[in-house]
C-alpha positions, 0 to 999 in steps of 0.5 A: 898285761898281767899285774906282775909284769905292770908292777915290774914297768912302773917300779922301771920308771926313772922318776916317781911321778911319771905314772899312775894308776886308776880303776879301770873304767870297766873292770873293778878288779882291774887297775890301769896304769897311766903316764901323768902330765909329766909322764907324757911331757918326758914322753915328748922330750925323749920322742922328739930328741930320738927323732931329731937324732933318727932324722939326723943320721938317715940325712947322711943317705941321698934320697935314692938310698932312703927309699931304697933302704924303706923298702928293704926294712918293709920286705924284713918287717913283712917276712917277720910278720909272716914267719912270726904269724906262721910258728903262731906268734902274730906280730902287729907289725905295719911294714907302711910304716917303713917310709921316708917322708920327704917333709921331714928335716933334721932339726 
């Protein structure tokens, strides 16, 4: 990340606190940025929350339809990967990643 662009992603977090930035361990001419405590605390909240809510809305799909729907979001995440690799782009795009876990209920 160039330190423009890290510059630019620190002055979007929505409160002050919530990262910070150390000396690269090493690097001297680099700084790294790093979310503090409260900073991986609001990480979890809104993780769990977009989770619960994801968890929610695919509910409304029977099992059969879930797996259904993990395979076709695989073979798009596979064809992206191939296309985006073939104009030199390569994503890092894990199509397993695609996959109902059948542990997991709404909250």
């Amino acid at each position: 990340m160039t330190r423009a662009s890290s510059v630019v992603r620190r002055h979007r977090c929505p409160r002050p606190g919530f990262a910070r930035r150390v000396p690269h361990p090493n690097d001297r001419r680099a700084t790294v940025i790093e979310l503090t405590d409260a900073g991986r605390a609001a990480h979890r909240r809104v993780y769990t929350t977009h989770a619960d809510r994801a968890a929610a809305l695919f509910a409304a799909l029977s099992p059969a339809d879930q797996q259904h729907l993990a395979r076709i979001l695989a073979r798009l995440a596979e064809t992206l990967a191939a296309t985006s690799a073939a104009e030199g782009k390569p994503l890092d795009l894990d199509p397993t990643g695609f996959r109902v876990d059948p542990d997991r209920t709404p909250m």
